[in-house]
C-alpha positions as CSV (number, residue, x, y, z in Angstrom):
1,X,8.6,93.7,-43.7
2,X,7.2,92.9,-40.0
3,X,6.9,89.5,-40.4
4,X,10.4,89.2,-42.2
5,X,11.9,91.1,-39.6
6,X,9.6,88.2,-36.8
7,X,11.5,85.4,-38.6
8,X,14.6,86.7,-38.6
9,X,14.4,86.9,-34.9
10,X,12.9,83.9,-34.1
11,X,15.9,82.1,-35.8
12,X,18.5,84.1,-34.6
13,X,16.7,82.8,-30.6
14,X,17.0,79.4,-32.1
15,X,20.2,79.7,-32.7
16,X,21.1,80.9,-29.7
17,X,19.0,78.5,-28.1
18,X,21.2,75.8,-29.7
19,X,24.6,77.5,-29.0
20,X,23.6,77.5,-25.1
21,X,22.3,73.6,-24.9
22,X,25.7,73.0,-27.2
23,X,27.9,75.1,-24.0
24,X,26.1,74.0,-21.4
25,X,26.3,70.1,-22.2
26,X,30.3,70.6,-22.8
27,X,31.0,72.6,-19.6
28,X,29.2,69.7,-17.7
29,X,31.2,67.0,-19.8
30,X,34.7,68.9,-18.6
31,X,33.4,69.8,-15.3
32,X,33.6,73.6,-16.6
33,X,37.9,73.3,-16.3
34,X,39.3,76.0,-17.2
35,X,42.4,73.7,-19.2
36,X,39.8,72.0,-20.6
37,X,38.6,75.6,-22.6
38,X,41.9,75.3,-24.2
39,X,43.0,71.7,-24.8
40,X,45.3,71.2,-21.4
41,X,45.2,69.5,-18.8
42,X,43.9,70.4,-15.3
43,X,46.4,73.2,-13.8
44,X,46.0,72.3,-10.5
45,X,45.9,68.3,-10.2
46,X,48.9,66.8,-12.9
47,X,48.4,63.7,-13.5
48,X,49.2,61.4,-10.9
49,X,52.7,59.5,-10.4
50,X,52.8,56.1,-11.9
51,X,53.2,53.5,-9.5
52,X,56.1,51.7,-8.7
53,X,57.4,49.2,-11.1
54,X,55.3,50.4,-13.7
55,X,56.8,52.2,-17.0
56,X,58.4,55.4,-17.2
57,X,55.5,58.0,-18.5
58,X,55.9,61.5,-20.6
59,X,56.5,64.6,-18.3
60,X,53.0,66.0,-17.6
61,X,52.4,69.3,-18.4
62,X,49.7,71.5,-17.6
63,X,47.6,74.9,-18.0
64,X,46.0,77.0,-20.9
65,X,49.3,78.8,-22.0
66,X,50.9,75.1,-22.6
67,X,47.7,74.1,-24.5
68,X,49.6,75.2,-27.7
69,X,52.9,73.8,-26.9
70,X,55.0,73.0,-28.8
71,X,54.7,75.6,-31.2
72,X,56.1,75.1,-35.0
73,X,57.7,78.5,-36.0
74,X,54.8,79.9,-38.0
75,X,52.0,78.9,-35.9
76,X,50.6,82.2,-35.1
77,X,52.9,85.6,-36.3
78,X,54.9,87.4,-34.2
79,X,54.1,90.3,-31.9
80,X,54.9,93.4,-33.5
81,X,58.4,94.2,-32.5
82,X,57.2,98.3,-32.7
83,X,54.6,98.5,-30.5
84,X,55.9,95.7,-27.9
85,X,58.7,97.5,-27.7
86,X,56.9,100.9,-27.1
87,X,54.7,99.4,-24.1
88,X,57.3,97.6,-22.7
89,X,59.7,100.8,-22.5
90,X,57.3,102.7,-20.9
91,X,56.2,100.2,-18.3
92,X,60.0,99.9,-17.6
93,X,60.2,103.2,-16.6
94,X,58.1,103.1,-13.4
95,X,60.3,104.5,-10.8
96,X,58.8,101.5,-8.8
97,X,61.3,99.6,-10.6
98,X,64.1,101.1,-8.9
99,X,67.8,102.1,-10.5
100,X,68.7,98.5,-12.1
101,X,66.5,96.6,-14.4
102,X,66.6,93.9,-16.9
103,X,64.3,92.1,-19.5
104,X,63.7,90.4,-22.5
105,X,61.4,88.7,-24.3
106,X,62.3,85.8,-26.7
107,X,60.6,83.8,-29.5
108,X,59.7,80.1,-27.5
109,X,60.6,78.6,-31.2
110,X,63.0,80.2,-33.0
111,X,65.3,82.0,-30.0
112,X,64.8,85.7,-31.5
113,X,64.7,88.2,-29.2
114,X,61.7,90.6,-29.7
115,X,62.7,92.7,-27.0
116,X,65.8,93.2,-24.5
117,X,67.1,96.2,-22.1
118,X,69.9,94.7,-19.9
119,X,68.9,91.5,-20.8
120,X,72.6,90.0,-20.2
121,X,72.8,92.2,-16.9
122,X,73.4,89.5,-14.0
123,X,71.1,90.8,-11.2
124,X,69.8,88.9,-8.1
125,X,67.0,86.6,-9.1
126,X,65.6,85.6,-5.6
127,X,63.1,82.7,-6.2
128,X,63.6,83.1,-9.4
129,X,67.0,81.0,-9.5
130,X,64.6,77.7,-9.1
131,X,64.2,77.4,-12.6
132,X,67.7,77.4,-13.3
133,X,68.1,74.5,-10.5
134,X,65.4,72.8,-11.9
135,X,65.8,72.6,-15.3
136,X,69.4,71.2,-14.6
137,X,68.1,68.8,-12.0
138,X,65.3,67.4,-15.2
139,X,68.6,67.6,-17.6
140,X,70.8,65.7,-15.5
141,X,68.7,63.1,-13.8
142,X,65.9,63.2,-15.9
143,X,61.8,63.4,-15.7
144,X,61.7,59.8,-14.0
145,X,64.3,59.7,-11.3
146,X,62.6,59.3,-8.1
147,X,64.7,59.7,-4.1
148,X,64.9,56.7,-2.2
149,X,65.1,57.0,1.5
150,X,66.6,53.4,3.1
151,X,67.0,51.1,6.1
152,X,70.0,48.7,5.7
153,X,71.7,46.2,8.3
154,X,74.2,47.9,10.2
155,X,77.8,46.4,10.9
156,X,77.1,44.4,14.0
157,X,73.9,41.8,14.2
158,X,70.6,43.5,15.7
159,X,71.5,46.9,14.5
160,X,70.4,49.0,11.9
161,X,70.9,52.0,9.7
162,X,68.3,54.5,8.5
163,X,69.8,56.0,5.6
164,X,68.7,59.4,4.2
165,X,68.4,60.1,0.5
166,X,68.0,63.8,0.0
167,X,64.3,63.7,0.3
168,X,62.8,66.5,1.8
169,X,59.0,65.7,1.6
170,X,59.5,62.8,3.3
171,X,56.5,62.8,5.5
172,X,56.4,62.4,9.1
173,X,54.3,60.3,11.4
174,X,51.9,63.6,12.0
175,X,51.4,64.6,8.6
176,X,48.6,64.6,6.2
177,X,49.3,62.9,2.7
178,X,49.5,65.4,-0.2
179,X,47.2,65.2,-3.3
180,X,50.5,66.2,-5.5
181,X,53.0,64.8,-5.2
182,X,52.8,61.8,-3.5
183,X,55.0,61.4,-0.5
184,X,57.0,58.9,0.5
185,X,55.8,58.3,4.2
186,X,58.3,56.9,7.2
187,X,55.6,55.3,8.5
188,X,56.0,53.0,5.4
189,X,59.5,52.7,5.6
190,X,59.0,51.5,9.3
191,X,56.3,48.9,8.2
192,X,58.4,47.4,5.5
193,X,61.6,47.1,7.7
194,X,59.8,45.7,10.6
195,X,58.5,42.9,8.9
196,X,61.4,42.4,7.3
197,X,63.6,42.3,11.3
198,X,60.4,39.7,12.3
199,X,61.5,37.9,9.1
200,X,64.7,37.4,10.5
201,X,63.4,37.0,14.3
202,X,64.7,40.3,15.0
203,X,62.7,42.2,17.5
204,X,65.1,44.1,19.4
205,X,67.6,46.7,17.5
206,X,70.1,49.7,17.6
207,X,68.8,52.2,15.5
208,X,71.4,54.5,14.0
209,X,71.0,57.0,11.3
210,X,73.4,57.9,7.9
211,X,72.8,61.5,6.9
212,X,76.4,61.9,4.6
213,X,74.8,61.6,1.1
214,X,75.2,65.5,1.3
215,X,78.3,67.5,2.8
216,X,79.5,70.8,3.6
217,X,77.8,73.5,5.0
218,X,74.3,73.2,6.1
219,X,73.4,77.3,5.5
220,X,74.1,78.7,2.2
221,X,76.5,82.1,2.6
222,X,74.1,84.8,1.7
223,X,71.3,84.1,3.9
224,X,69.9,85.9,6.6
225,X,70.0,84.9,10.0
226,X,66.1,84.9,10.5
227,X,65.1,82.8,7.4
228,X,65.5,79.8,9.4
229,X,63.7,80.7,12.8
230,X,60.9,82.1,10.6
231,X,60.5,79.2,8.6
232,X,62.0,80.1,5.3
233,X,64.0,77.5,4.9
234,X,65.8,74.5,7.2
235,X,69.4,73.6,7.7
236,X,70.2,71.1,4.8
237,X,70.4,68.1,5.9
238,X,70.3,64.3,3.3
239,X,67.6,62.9,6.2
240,X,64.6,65.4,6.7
241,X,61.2,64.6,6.9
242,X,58.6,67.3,6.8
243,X,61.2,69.5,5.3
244,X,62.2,70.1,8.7
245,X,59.4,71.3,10.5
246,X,58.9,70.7,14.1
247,X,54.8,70.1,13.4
248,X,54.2,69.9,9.7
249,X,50.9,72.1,9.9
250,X,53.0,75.3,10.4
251,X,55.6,76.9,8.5
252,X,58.0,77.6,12.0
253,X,59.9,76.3,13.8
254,X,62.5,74.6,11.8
255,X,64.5,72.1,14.0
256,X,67.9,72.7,14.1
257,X,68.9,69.2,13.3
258,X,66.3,67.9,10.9
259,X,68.0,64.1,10.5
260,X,68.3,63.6,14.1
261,X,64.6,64.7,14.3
262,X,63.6,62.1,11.9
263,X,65.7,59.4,13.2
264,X,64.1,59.8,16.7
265,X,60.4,59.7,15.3
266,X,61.6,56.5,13.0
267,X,62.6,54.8,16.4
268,X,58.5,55.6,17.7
269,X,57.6,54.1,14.5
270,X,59.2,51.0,15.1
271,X,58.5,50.4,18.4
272,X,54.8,51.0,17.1
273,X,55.3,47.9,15.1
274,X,56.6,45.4,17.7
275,X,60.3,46.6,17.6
276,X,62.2,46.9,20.9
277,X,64.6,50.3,19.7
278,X,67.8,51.5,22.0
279,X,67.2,54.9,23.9
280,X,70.6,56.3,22.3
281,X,69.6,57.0,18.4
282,X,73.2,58.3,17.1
283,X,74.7,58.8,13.5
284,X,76.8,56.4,12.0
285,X,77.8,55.6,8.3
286,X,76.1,52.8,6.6
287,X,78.2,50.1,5.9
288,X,79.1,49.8,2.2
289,X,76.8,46.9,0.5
290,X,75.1,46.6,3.2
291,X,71.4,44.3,2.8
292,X,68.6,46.2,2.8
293,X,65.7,46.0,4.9
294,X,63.0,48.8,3.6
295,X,62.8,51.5,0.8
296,X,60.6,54.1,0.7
297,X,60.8,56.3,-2.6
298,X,59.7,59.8,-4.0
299,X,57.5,61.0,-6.5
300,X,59.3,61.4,-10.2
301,X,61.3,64.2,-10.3
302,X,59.2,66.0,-12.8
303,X,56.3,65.8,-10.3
304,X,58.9,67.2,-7.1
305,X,60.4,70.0,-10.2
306,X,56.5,71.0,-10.6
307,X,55.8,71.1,-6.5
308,X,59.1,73.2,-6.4
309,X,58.5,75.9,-8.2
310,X,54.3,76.1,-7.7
311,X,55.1,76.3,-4.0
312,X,58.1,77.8,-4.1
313,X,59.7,75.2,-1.8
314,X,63.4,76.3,-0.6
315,X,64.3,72.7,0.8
316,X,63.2,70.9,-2.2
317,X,65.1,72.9,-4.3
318,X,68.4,73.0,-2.4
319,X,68.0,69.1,-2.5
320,X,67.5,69.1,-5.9
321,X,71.1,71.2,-6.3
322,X,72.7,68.2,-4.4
323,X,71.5,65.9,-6.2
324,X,72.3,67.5,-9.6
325,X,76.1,67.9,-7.9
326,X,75.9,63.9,-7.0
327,X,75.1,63.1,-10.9
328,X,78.1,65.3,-12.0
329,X,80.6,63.9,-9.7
330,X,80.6,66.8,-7.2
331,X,80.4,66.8,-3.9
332,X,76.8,67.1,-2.7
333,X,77.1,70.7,-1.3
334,X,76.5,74.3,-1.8
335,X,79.7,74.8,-3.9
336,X,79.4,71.6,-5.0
337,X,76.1,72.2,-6.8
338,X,76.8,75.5,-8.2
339,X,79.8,74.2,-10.5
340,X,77.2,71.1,-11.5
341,X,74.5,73.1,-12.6
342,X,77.2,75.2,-14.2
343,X,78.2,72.3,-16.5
344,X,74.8,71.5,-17.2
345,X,73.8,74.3,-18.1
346,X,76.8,74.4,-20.7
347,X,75.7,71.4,-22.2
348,X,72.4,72.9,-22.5
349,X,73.7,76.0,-24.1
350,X,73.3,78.6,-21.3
351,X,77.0,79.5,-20.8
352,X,77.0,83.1,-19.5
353,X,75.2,85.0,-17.1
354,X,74.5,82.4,-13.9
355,X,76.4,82.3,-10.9
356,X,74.9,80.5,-7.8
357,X,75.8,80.4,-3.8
358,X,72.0,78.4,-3.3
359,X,69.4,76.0,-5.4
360,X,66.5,78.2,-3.9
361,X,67.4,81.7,-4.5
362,X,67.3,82.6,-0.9
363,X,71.1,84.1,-1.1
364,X,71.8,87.3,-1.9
365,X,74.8,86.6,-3.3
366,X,73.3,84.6,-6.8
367,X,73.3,86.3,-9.9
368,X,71.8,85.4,-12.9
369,X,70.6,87.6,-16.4
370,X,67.2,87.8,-18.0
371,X,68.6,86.1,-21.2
372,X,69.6,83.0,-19.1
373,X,66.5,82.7,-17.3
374,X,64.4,83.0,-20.4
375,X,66.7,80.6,-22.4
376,X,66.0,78.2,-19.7
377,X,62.3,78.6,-20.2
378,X,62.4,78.5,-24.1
379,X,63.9,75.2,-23.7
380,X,61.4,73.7,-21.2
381,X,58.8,74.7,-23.6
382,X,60.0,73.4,-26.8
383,X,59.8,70.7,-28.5
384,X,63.5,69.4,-28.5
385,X,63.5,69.5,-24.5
386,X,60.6,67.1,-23.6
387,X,62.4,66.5,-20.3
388,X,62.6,69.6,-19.1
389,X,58.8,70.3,-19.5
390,X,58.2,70.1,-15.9
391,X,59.8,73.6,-15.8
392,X,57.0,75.1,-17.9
393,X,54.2,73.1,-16.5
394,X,55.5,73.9,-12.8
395,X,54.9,77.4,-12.9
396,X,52.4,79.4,-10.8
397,X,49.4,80.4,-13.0
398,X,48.2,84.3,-12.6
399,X,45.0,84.2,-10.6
400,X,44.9,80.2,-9.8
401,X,47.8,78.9,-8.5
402,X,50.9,79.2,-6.1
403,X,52.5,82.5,-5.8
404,X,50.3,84.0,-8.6
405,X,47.1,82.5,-7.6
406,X,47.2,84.2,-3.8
407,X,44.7,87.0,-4.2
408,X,47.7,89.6,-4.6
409,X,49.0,89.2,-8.0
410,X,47.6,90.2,-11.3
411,X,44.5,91.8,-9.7
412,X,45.3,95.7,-11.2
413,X,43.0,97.3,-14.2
414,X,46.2,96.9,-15.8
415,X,46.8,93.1,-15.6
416,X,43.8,91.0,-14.4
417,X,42.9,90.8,-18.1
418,X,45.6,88.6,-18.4
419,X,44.1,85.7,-15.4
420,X,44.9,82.7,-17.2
421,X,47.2,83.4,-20.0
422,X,50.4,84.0,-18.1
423,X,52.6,81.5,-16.1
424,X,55.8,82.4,-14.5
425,X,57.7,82.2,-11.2
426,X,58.2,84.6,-8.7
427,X,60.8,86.2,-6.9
428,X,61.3,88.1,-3.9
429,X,63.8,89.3,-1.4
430,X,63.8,92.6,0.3
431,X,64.6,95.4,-2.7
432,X,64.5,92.9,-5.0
433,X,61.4,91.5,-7.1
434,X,61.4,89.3,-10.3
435,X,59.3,87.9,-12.8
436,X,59.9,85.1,-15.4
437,X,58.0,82.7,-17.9
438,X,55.9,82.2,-20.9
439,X,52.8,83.5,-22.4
440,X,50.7,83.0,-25.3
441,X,50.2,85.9,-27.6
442,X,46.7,86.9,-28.9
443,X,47.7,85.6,-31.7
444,X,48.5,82.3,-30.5
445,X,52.6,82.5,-29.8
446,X,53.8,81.4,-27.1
447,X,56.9,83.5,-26.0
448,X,59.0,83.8,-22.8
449,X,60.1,86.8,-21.1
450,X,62.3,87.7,-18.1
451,X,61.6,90.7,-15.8
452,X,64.3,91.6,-13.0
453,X,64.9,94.6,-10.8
454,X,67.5,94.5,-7.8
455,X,67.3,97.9,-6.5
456,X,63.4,98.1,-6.0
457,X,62.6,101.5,-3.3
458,X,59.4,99.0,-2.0
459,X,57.3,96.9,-4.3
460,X,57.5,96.2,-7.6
461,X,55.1,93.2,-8.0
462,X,52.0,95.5,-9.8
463,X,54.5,96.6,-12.5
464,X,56.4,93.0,-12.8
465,X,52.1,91.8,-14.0
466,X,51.7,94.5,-16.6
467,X,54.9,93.8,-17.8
468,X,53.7,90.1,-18.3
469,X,50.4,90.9,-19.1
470,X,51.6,93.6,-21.8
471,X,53.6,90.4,-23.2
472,X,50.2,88.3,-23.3
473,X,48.1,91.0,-24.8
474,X,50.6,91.4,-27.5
């Protein structure tokens, strides 16, 4: 019996033995990535942007709870409706919540909701309202469309026109080049027109600047007065670079008029290259069909939808409102947006429920349900949306990335179980904190959820990730 019991182990070692070369030689091949554990690709570097003139590619997505995506209805049962419904009552109940909340969890395939308690309830989303902007700026525009930011001849000989395109990450002179996305860089767009004046034995021009592609107000009515001396957010404006910050390094100060900022370090530029510029840098509108002299242009949407709502970028999105609104034959403003993404979102099928005064989520004065924002998501992760993937593949990761992946979130006995399996975006505004996105079940469904509470006494970020992680352990 001893030496039966001797072989047994010595095999069960060797087997082991085997199992650990067999890990070990497959966590060197994938450079031990944690989307390469479950079939997806790397969460924090998407695949680059294709280069210019090259063909459009698929909308990259990214992270383990899109390794399954899409799902076919069957692929993995349900949660049990029961006990979901039991855990996801109680958790509701935490007077951390404060006196109004809303939820509801949906099947990502078939639309059934497996669980809802105000889900039709309009509260205020706060950052949450990205995703709505987002998803209509990928339906409208689509993955590919890229912002172009222009010089052109102005009306006169020896002048010229710096036309802004309602790019916000257009970088400056002083800052560093992004992994993801790409930037398109002034000091590009000041090479390629110089050459182009010394082309034309132009060496000596009047710089003026065209900042009309959007109109209206430049502050959205329901924002405070200190989100743009803090750095929340800057005065939109269709020619920004840096998203309006004085030094890009540092979140404040804004400037107050972010076109004539970037005007006046386009005129450095140029004089860098040889180009003799007038003191007096003033706006003027481009002449219609005017030649052009340089282009510089964006990253593809879907890379600038992904940046958006990882980083949670206020300018970007409230560009990205405009330029749904331009699409749709509005005019490029607040107002202007909100009825665009409105129509959009009718043609999507999300009809009720979404009322917006901002793209970014910053005013108090948006309202939108649970059932909207989860709809929204349910179509970015299906199948019969492939354009709107960028929604799902843009959102913070709990434990590795943007607003989920700062050390804060998903780090109670409650929740950090769930590191890894749960993506959504994050919302918050004083008294109000909200949580939406999609998980994977253990059983291997992916499902998206909407958690929203608008009269919160403090902080309600610890009960908004077990909420999420009860969903993931489901």
């Amino acid at each position: 019996m001893a030496r039966h019991d001797r072989w047994v182990m010595l095999t069960t070692l060797a087997v082991l033995q085997a199992l650990t070369i067999v890990i070990g030689v497959y966590a060197m091949t994938t450079e031990l990535n944690l989307s390469a554990l479950t079939s997806g690709s790397s969460p924090t570097k998407p695949t680059a942007s294709p280069a210019e003139g090259s063909p459009p590619i698929p909308v990259v997505t990214a992270g383990p709870v899109l390794a399954q995506l899409p799902v076919r209805s069957g692929d993995g049962p349900l949660p049990t409706k029961g006990t979901l419904t039991r855990q996801l009552a109680s958790a509701l109940g935490d007077k951390a919540l404060g006196g109004r909340v809303g939820a509801v969890v949906i099947d990502t395939v078939t639309g059934e909701q497996l669980y809802a308690a105000n889900a039709d309830t309009a509260v205020t989303p706060a950052s949450t309202t990205k995703i709505i902007t987002c998803a209509a700026a990928l339906a409208a525009l689509g993955p590919d469309a890229r912002l172009s930011t222009r010089t052109v001849q102005g009306d006169k000989p020896g002048t010229v026109v710096l036309v802004g395109g309602g790019d916000p990450l257009l970088a400056g002179p002083a800052a560093k080049q992004e992994d993801y996305p790409v930037q398109a860089r002034l000091s590009d767009l000041a090479d390629r027109t110089a050459a182009k004046l010394k082309s034309q034995n132009v060496r000596k021009v009047t710089l003026s600047y065209d900042s009309t592609l959007f109109t209206g107000i430049t502050k959205a009515r329901g924002w405070k007065p200190n989100y743009i001396p803090d750095g929340e957010v800057a005065p939109v404006h269709a020619l920004t670079m840096d998203v309006g910050r004085a030094d890009p390094r540092n979140r404040a100060p804004r400037v107050a008029n972010p076109a004539q900022y970037a005007a006046t370090a386009f005129a450095r530029l140029l004089a860098k290259e040889g180009i003799t510029v007038s003191k007096s840098v003033r706006p003027a509108k481009a002449p219609a069909g005017a030649p052009e002299l340089g282009k510089v242009e964006s990253a593809p949407l879907y890379a600038l939808v992904e940046h958006t709502l990882t980083r949670s970028d206020n300018d970007m999105a409230e560009a990205l409102l405009r330029h749904v609104a331009l699409k749709e034959g509005q005019e490029a403003s607040f107002a202007g947006g909100a009825k665009a993404v409105a129509a959009v979102l009718q043609r999507l099928g999300i009809a009720r429920d979404v009322s917006l005064d901002d793209g970014s989520g910053l005013s108090t004065r948006n309202r939108i349900s649970p059932n909207a924002l989860a709809k929204a998501i349910a179509l970015a992760g299906s199948a019969n949306q492939p354009g709107l993937r960028a929604v799902a593949s843009g959102m913070p990761i709990a434990g590795f990335s943007g607003t989920l992946g700062n050390g804060r979130r998903f780090v109670g006995s409650d929740s950090k179980g769930q590191v890894g399996l749960v993506r959504a975006k994050t919302g918050t505004l004083n008294h109000v904190n909200t949580l939406a996105g999609l998980a994977t079940t253990k059983d291997g469904r992916v499902v998206t959820y909407a958690f929203m509470a608008d009269r919160v006494p403090i902080n309600a970020e610890p009960v908004l990730d077990r909420l999420a992680a009860i969903v993931a352990r489901s």
